[in-house]
C-alpha positions in Angstrom: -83.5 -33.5 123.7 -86.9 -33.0 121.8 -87.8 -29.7 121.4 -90.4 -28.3 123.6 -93.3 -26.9 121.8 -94.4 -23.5 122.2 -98.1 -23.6 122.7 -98.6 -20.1 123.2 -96.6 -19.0 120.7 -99.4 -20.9 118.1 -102.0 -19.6 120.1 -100.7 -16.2 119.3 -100.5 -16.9 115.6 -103.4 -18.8 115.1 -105.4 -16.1 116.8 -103.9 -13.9 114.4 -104.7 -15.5 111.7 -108.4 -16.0 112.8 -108.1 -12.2 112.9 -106.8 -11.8 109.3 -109.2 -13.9 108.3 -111.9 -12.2 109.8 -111.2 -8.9 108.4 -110.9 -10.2 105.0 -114.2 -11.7 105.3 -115.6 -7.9 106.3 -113.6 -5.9 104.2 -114.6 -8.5 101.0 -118.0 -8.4 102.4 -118.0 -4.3 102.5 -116.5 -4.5 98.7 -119.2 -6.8 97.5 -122.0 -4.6 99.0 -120.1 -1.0 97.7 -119.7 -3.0 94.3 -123.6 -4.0 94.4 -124.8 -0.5 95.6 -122.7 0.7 92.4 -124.0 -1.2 89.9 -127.7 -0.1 89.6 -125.9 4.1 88.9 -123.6 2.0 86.4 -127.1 0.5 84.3 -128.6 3.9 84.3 -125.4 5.5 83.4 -124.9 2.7 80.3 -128.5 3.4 79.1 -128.3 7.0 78.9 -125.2 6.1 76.7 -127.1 3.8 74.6 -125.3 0.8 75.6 -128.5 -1.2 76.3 -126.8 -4.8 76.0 -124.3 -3.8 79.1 -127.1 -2.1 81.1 -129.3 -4.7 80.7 -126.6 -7.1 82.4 -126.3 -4.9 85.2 -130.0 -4.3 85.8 -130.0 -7.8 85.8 -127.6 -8.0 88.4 -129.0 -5.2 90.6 -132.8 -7.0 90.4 -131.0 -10.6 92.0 -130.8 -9.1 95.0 -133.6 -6.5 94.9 -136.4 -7.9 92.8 -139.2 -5.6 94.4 -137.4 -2.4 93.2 -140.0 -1.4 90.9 -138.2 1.7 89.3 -135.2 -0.7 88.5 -138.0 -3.0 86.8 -139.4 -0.5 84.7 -136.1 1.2 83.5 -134.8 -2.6 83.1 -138.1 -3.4 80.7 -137.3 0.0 78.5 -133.7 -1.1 78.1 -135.1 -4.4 76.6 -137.7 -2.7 74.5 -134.3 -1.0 73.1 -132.6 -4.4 72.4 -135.8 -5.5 71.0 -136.9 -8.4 73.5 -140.5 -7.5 74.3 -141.4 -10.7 76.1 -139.2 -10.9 78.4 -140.1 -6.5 79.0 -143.7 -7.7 79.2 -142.4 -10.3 82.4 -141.0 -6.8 84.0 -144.2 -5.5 84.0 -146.2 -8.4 85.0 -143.7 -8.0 88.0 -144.5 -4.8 88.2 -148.4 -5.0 88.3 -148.1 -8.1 90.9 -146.1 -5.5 93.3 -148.4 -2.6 92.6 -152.0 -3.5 91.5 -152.9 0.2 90.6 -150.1 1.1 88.6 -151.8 2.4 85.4 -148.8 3.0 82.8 -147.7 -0.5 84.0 -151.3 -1.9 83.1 -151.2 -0.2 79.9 -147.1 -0.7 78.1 -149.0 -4.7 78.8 -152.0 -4.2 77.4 -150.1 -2.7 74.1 -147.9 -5.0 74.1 -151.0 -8.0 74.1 -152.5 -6.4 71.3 -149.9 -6.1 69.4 -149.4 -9.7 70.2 -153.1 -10.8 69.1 -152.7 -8.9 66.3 -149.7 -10.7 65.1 -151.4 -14.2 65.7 -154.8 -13.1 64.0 -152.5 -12.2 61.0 -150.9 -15.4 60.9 -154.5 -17.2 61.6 -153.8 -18.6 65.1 -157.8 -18.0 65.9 -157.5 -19.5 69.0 -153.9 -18.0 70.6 -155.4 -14.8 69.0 -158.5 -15.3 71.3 -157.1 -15.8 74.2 -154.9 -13.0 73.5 -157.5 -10.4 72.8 -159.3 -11.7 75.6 -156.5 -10.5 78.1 -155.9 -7.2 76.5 -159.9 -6.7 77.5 -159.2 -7.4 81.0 -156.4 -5.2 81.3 -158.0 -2.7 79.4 -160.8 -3.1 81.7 -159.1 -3.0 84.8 -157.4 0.3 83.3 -161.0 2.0 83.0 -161.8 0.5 86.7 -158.0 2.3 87.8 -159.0 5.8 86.4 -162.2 6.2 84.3 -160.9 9.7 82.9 -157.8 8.7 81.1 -158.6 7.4 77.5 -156.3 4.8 76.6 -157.9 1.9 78.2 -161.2 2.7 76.7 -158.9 2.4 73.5 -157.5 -0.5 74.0 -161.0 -2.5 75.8 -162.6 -1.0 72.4 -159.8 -2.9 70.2 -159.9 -6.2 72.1 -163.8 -6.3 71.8 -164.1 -5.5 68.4 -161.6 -7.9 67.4 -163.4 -10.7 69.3 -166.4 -9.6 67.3 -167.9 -8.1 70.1 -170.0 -5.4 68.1 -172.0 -4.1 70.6 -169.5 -4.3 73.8 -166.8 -2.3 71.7 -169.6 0.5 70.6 -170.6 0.8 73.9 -167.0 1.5 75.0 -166.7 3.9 72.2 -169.6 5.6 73.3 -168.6 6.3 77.0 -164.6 7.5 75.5 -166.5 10.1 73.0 -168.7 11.3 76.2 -165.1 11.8 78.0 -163.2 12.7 75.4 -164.9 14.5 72.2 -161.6 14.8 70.4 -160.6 10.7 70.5 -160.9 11.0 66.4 -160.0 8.2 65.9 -163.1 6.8 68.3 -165.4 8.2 66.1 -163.9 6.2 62.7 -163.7 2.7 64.9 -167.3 3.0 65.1 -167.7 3.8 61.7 -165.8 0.7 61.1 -167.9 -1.2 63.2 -171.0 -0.4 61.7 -169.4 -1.4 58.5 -168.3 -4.9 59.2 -172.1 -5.2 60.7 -172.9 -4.8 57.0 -174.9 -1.7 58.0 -176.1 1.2 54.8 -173.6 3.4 54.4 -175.1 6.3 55.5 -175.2 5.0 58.9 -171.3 4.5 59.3 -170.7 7.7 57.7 -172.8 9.9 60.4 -170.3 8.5 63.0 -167.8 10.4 60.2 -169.7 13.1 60.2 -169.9 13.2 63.9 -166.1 13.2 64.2 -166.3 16.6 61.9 -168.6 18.5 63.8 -167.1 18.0 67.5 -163.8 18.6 65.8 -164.5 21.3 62.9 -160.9 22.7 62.8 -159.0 19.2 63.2 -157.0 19.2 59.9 -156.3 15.6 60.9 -160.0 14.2 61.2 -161.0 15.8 57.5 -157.7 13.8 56.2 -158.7 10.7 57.9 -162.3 11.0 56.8 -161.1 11.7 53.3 -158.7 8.3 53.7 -161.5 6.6 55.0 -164.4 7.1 52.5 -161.9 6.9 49.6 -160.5 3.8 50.5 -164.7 2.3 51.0 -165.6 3.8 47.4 -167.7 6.7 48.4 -168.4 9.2 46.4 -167.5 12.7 48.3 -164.1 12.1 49.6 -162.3 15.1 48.3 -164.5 17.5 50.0 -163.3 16.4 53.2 -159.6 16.5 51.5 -159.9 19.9 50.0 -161.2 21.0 54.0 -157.6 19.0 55.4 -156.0 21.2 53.2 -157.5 24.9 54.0 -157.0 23.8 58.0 -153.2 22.0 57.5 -151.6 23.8 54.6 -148.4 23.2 55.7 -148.8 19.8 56.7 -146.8 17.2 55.0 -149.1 14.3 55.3 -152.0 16.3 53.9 -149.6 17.1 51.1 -148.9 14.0 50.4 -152.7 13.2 49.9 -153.3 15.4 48.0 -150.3 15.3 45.5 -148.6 18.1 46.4 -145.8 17.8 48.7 -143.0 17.9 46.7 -144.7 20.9 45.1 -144.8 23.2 48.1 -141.8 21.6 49.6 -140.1 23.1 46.6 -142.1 26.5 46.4 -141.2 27.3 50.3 -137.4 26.3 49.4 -137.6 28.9 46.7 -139.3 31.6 49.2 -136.5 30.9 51.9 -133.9 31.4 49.4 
């Protein structure tokens, strides 16, 4: 006689199985997320420890499933400044400006980044990529000053962009309203000596904006160095006043030492004294 099938019985087991099934599929699905909501502590873990390669892998991972996390982009576009891959950084920030409009620091790493960019073109006379280039490191810079008109650097870098596009005026202008803000930006005070020189202007006239730097900052040890630097390297006569000033202010400063001729001097003479 055939044998009489037990249909129950399969029921019963396929049921079960359906059930084992099921619970796989949760308890694989729970792993996966536990696994995934580890992996972001794992990145930051691995670039505290250096090991940018690896936590640039994980951030990687992490940003698949959460690419509006703006911390995670950030941290993920320092760990690829470490492994030296700015463009693909400068994406992360893109990223990061397109989620939050106003974020100044994001604005800026991109701006420095583009002018660095420019620069690098203009030295390997791409005019036109160059351009373009300097072009969008004025627009962020400008946007910067729009975001917060107190915080220097995006006077700085609108300044750059226009005076490298030859845009005299613009960038003196610019210079202008970041001394009015800021009357220790030194280094302000030289770009529009600079531009007054490449406008072929008489000497005298650069050098006020020099001597402008040296009375809003009489005790900077740093502007009489770069003043000295600066008129030295143009051929005019009175440099080592400003020299012999950089060296009353910073005695103990090695770059001023260095200038001047003496740094393995005193580096030697305050050995002897700490013996």
């Amino acid at each position: 006689m055939p044998r009489q099938v037990n249909s129950k019985l399969i029921l019963r087991t396929a049921g079960t199985l359906l059930l084992i099934v099921a619970v796989v599929l949760v308890m694989g699905r729970l792993l996966h997320r536990k696994a995934l909501s580890e992996v972001l502590p794992r990145a930051r873990k691995l670039a505290e420890e250096e090991e940018y390669s690896k936590a640039a892998e994980l951030y990687e991972l992490h940003l698949e499933k959460h690419d509006d996390d703006k911390d995670a982009l950030e941290e993920y576009a320092n760990v690829l400044m470490k492994t030296a891959r700015g463009r693909l950084a400068a994406d992360q920030y893109r990223k990061i400006v397109s989620l939050d409009p106003k974020d100044y620091d994001a604005r800026l790493w991109l701006a420095q980044f583009t002018i660095v960019n420019a620069a690098g073109l203009s030295a390997r006379g791409k005019t036109l990529e160059s351009e373009a280039k300097w072009a969008e490191a004025a627009a962020l810079g400008s946007k910067m000053i729009q975001l917060d008109t107190d915080r220097p650097e995006g006077y700085r870098c609108l300044a750059q962009a226009q005076a490298s596009l030859e845009k005299f005026e613009e960038a003196d202008k610019t210079l202008q309203e970041l001394i009015a803000k800021h009357p220790d930006e030194e280094m302000a005070y030289f770009q529009r000596a600079e531009i007054a020189r490449r406008q072929e202007r008489p000497v005298q006239e650069w050098r006020r904006h020099i001597e402008e730097c040296l009375e809003k900052n009489p005790k900077s040890w740093s502007a009489h160095l770069q003043a000295y630097i600066y008129i030295q390297l143009h051929g005019v006569a009175g440099a080592e006043e400003y020299l012999k000033r950089a060296l009353e202010l910073g005695p103990d400063e090695p770059t001023v030492l260095a200038n001047a001729g003496l740094g393995e001097e005193r580096l030697a003479g305050k050995a002897r004294q700490e013996k």
